[in-house]
DSSP file (Angstrom, degrees, kcal/mol; ACC not computed):
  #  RESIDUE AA STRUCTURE BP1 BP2  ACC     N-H-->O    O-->H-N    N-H-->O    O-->H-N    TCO  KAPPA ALPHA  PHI   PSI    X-CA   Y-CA   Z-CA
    1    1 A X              0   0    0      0, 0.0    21,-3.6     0, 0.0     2,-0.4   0.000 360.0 360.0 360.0 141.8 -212.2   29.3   92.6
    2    2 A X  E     +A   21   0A   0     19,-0.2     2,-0.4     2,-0.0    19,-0.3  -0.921 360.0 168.9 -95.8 123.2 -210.4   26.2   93.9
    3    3 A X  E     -A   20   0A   0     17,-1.7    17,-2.0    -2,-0.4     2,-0.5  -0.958  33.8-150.8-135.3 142.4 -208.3   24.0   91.8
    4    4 A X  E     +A   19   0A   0     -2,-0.4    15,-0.2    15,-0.2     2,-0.2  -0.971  41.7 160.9-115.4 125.8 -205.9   21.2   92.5
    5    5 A X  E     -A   18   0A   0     13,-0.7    13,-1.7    -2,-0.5     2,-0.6  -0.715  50.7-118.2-134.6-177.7 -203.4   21.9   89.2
    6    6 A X        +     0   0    0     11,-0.3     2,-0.3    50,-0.2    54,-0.2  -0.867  57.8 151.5-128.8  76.9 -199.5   20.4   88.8
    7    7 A X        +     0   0    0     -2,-0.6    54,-0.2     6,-0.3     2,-0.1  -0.780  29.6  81.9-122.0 154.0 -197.9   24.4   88.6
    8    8 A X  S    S-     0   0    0     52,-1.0    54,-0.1    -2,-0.3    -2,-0.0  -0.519  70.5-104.8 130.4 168.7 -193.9   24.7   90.0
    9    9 A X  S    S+     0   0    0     -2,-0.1    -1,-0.1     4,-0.0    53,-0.1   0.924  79.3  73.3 -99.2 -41.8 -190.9   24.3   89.7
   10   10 A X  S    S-     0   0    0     85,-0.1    85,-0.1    51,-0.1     0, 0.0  -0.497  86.3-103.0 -65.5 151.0 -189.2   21.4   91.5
   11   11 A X  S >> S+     0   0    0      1,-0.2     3,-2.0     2,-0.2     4,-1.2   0.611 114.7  56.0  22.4 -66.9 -189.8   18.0   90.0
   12   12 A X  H 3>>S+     0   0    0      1,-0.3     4,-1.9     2,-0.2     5,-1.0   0.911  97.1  66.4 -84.4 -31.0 -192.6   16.5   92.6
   13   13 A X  H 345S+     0   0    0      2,-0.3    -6,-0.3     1,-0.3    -1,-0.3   0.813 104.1  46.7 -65.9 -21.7 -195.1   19.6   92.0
   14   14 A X  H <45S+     0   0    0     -3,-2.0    -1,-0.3    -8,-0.1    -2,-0.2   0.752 122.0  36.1 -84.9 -18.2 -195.5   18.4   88.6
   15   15 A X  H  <5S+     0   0    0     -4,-1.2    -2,-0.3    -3,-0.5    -3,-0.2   0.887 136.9  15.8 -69.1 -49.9 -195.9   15.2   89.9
   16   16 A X  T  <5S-     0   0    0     -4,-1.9     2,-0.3     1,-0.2    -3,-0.2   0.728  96.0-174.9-110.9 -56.6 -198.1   15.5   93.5
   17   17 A X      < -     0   0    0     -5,-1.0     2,-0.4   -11,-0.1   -11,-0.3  -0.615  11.6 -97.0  77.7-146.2 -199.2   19.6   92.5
   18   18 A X  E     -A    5   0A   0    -13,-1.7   -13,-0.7    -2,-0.3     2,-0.3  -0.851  15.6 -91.9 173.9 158.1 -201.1   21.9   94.7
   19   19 A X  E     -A    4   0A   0     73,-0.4    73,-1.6    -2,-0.4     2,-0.4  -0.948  48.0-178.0 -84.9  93.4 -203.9   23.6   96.0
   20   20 A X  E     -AB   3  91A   0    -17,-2.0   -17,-1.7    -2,-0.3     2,-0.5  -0.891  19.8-148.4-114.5 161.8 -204.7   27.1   94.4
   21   21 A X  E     -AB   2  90A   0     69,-2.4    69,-2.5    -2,-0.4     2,-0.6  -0.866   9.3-164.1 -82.5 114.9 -206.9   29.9   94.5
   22   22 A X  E     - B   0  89A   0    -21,-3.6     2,-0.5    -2,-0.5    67,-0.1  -0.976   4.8-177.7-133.0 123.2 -208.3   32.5   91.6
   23   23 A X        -     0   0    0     65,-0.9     2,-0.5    -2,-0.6    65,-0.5  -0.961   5.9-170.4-109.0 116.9 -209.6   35.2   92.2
   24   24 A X        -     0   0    0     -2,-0.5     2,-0.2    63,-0.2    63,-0.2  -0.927   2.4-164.8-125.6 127.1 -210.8   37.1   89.3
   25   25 A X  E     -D   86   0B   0     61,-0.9    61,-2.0    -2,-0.5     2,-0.3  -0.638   3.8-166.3 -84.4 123.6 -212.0   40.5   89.4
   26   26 A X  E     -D   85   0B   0     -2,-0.2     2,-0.9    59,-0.2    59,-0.2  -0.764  15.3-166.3-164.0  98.7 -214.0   42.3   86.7
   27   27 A X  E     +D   84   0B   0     57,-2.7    57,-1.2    -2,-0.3     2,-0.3  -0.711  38.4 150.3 -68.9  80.3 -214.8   45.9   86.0
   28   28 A X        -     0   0    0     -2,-0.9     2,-1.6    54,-0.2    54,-0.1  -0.955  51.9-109.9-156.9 156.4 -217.5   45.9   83.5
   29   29 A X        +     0   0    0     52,-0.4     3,-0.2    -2,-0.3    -2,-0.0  -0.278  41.3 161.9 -60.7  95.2 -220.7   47.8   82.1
   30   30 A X        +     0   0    0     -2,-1.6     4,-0.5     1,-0.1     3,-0.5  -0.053  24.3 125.3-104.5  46.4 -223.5   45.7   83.0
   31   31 A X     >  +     0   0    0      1,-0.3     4,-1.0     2,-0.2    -1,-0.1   0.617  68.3  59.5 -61.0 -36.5 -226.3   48.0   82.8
   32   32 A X  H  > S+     0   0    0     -3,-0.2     4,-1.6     2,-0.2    -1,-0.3   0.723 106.8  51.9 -67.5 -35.3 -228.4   45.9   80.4
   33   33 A X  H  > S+     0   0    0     -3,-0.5     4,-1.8     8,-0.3    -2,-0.2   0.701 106.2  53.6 -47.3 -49.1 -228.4   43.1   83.1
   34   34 A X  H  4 S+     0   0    0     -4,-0.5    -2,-0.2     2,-0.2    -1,-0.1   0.834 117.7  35.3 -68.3 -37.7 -229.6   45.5   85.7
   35   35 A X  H  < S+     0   0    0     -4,-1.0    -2,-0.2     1,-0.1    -1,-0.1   0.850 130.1  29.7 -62.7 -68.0 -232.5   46.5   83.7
   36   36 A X  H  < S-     0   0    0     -4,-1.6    -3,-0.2    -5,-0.1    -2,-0.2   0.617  80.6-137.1 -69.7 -25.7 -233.3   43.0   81.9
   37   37 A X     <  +     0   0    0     -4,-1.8     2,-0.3     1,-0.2    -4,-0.1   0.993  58.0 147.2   9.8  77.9 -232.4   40.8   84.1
   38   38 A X        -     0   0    0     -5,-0.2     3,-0.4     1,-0.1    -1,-0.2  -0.910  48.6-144.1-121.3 147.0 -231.1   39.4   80.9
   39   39 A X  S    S+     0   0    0     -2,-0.3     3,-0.3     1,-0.1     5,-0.1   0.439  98.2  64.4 -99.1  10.2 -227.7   37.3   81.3
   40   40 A X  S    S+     0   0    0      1,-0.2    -1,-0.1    -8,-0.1     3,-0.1   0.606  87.3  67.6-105.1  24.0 -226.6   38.5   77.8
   41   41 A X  S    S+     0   0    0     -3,-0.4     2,-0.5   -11,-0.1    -8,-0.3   0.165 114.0  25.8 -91.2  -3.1 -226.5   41.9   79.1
   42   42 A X  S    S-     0   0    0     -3,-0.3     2,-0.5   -10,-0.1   -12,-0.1  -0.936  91.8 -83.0-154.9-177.4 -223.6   40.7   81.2
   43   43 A X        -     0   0    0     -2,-0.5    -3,-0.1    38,-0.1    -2,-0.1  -0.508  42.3-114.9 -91.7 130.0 -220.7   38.1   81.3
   44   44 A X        -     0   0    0     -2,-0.5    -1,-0.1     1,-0.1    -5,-0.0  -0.439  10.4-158.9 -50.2 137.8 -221.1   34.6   82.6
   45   45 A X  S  > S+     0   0    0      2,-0.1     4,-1.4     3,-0.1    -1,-0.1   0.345  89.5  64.2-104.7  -1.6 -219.4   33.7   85.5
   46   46 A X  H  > S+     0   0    0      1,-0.2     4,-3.1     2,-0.2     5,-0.1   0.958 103.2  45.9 -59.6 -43.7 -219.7   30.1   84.4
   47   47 A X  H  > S+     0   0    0      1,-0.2     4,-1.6     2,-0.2    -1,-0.2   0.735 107.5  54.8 -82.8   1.3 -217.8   30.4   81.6
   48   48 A X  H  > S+     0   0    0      2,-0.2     4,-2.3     3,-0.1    -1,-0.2   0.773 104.4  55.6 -90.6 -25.8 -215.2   32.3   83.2
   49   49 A X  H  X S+     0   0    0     -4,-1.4     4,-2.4     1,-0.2    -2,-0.2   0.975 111.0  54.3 -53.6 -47.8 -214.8   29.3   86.0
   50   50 A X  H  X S+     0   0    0     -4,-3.1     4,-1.0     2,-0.2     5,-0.2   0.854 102.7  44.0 -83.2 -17.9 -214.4   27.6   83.0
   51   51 A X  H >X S+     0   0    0     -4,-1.6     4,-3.2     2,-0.2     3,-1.8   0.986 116.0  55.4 -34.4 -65.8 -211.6   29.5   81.3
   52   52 A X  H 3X S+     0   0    0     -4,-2.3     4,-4.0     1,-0.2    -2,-0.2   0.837 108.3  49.0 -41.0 -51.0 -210.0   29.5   84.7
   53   53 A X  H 3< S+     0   0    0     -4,-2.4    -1,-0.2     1,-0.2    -2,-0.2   0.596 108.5  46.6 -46.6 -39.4 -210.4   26.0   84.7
   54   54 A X  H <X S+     0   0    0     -3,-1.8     4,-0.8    -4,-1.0     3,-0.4   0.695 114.3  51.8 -83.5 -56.6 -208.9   25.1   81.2
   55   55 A X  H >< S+     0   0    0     -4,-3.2     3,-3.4    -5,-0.2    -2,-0.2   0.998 108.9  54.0 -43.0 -63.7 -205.9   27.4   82.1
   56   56 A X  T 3< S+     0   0    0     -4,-4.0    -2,-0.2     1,-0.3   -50,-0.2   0.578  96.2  62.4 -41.9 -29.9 -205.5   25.6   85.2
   57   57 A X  T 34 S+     0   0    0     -3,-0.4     2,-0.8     1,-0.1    -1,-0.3   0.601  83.5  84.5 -74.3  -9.1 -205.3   22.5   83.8
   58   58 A X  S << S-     0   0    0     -3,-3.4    -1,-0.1    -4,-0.8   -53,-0.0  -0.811  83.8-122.6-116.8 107.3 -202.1   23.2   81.8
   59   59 A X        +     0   0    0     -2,-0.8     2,-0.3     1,-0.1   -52,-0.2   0.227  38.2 177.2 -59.8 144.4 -199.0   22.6   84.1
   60   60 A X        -     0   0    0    -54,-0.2   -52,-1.0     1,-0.1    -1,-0.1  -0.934  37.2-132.0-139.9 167.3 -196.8   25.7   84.3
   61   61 A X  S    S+     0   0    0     -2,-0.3     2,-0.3   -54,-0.2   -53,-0.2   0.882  90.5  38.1 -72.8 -30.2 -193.5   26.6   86.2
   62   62 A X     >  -     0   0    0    -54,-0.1     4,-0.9   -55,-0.1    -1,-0.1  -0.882  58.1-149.8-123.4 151.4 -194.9   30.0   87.5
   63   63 A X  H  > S+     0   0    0     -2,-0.3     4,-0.5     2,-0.2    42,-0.2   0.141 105.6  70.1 -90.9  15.8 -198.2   31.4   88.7
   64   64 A X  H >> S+     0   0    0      2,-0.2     4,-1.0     3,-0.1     3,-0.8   0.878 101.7  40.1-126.1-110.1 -196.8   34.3   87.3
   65   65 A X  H >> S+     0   0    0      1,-0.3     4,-1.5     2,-0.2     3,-0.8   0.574 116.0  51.0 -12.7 -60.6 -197.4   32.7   83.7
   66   66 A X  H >X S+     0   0    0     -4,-0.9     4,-1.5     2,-0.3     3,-1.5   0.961 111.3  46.2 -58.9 -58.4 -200.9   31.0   84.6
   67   67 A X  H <X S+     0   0    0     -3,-0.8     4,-0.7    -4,-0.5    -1,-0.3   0.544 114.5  49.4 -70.2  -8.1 -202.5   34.3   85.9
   68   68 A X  H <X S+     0   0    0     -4,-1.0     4,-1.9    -3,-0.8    -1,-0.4   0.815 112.4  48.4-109.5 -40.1 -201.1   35.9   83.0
   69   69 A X  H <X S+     0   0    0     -3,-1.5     4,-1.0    -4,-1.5    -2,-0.3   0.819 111.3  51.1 -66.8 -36.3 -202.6   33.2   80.9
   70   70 A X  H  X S+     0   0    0     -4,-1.5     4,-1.1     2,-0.2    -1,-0.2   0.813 103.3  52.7 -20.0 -74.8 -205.6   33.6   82.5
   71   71 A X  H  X S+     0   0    0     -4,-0.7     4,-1.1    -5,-0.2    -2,-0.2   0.875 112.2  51.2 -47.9 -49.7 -206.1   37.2   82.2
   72   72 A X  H  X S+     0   0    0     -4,-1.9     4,-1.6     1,-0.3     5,-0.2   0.798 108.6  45.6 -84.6  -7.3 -205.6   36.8   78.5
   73   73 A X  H  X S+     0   0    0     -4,-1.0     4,-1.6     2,-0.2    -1,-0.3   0.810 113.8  46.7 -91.5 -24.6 -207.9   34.1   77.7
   74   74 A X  H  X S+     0   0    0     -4,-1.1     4,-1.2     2,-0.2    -2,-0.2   0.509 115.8  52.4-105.0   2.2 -210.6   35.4   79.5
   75   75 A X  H  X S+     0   0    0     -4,-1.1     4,-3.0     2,-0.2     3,-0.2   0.919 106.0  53.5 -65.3 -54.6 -209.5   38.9   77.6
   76   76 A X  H  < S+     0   0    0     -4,-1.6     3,-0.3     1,-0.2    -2,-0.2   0.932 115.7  36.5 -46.3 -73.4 -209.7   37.2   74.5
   77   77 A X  H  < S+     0   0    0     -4,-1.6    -1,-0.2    -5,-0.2    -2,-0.2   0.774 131.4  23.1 -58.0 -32.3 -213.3   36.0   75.1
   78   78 A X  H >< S+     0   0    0     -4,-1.2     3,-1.5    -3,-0.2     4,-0.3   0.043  81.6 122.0-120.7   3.8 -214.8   39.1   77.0
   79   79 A X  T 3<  +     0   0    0     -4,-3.0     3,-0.3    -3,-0.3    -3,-0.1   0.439  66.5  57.6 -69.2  -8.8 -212.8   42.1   76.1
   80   80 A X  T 3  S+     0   0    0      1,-0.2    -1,-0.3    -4,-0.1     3,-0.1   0.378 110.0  51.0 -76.9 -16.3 -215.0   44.2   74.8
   81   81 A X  S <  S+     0   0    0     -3,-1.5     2,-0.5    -6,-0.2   -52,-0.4   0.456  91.3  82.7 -64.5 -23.6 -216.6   44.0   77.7
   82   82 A X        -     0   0    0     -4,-0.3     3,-0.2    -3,-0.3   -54,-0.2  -0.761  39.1-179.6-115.4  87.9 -214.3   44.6   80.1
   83   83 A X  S    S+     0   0    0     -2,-0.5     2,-0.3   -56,-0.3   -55,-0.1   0.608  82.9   6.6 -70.7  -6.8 -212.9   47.8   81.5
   84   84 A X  E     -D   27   0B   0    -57,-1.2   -57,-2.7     2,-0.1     2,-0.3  -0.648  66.7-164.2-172.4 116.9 -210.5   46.6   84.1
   85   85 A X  E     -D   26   0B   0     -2,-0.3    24,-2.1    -3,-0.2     2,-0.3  -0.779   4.9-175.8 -91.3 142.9 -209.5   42.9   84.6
   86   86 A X  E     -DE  25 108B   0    -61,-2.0   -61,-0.9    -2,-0.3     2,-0.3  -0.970   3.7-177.5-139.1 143.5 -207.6   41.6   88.0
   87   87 A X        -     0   0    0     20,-1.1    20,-0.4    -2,-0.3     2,-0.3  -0.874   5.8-175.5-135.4 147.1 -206.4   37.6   88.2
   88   88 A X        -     0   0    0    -65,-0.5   -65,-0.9    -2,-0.3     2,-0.5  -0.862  11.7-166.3-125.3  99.6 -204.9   36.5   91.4
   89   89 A X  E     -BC  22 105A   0     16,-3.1    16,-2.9    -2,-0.3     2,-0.4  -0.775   1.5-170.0-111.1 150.8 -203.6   33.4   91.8
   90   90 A X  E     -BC  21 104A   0    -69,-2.5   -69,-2.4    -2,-0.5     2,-0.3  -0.974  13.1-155.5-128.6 129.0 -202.8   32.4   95.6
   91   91 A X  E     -BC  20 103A   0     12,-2.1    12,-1.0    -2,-0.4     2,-0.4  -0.817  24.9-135.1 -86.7 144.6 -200.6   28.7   95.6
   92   92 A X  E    S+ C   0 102A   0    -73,-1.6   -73,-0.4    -2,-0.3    10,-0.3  -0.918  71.9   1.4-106.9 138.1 -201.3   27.4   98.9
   93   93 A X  S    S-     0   0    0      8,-7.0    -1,-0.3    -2,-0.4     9,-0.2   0.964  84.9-156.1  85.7  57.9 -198.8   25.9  101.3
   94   94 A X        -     0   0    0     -3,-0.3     2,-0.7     7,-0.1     4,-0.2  -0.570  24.1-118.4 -74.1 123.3 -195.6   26.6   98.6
   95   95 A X  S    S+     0   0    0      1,-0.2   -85,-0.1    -2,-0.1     4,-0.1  -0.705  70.1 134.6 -46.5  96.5 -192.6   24.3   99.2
   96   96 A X  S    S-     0   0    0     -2,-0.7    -1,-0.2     2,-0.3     3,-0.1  -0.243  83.1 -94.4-163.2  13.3 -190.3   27.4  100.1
   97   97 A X  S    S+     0   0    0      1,-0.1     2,-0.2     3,-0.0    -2,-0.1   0.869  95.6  52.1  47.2  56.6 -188.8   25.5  103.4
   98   98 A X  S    S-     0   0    0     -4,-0.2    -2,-0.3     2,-0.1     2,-0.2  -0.913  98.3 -60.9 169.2 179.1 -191.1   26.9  105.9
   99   99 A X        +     0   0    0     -2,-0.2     2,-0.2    -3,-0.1    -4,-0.0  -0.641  58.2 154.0 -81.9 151.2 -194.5   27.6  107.1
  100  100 A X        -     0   0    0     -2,-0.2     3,-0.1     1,-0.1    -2,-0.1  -0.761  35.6-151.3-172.1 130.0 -196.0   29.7  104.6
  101  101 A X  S    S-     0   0    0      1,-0.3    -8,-7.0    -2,-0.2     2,-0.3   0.957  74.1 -23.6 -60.6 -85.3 -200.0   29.9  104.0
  102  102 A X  E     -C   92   0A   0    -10,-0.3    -1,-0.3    -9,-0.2     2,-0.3  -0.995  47.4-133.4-151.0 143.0 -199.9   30.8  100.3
  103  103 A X  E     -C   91   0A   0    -12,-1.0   -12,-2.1    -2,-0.3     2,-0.4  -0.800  38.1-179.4 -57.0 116.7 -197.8   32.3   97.5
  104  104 A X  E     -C   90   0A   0     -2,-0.3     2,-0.4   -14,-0.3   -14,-0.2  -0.981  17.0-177.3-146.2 136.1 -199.9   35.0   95.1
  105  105 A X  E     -C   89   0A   0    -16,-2.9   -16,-3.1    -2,-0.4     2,-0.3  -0.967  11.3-153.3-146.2 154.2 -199.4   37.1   92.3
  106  106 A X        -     0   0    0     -2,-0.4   -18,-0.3   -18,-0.3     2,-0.2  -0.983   7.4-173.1-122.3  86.8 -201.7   39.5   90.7
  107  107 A X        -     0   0    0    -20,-0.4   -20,-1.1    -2,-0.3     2,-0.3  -0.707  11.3-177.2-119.8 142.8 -201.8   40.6   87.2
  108  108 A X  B      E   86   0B   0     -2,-0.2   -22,-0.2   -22,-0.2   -24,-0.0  -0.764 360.0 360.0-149.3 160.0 -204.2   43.4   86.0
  109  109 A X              0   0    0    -24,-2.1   -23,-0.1    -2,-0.3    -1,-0.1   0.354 360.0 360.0-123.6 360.0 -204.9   44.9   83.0
């Protein structure tokens, strides 16, 4: 998933913001799906774009903090469902006074 969100620490990132990346990962029994082709044998991935989304929109200093917010909202909604969650969030292009692709951190349950 792609977002432009206003996450950082210096001053102008809450102002100008960034390019990120989520990648969310999800270890979960969808057997009933496989069978049915039903989608309420398994999780939406719409509504988990949109979790992402709704996280995303609300400026943090660390991606450390979003990806963790992340994880737990989409816990919160799907957790009985879900035997192993992974969030990744990759900032692209980090003001870090160099070339640098992207920043990422990865929080797992």
């Amino acid at each position: 998933m792609q977002f432009h969100s206003l996450h950082g620490v210096l001053p102008c990132e809450g102002i100008i913001g960034n390019d990120y990346e989520i990648n969310v990962e999800m270890d979960v029994n969808c057997m009933m799906a496989e069978e049915n082709d039903d989608l309420s044998g398994t999780i939406n991935y719409a509504d988990v774009y949109n979790i992402v989304k709704q996280e995303m929109s609300q400026p943090s200093k660390l991606i450390e903090h979003v990806a963790a917010r992340i994880k737990k909202s989409i816990m919160s909604t799907y957790g009985d469902q879900i035997k192993k969650l992974s969030v990744e969030v990759r900032k692209k292009r980090p003001p870090v006074g160099g070339v640098v692709d992207y920043a990422s951190v990865t929080v797992t349950n």
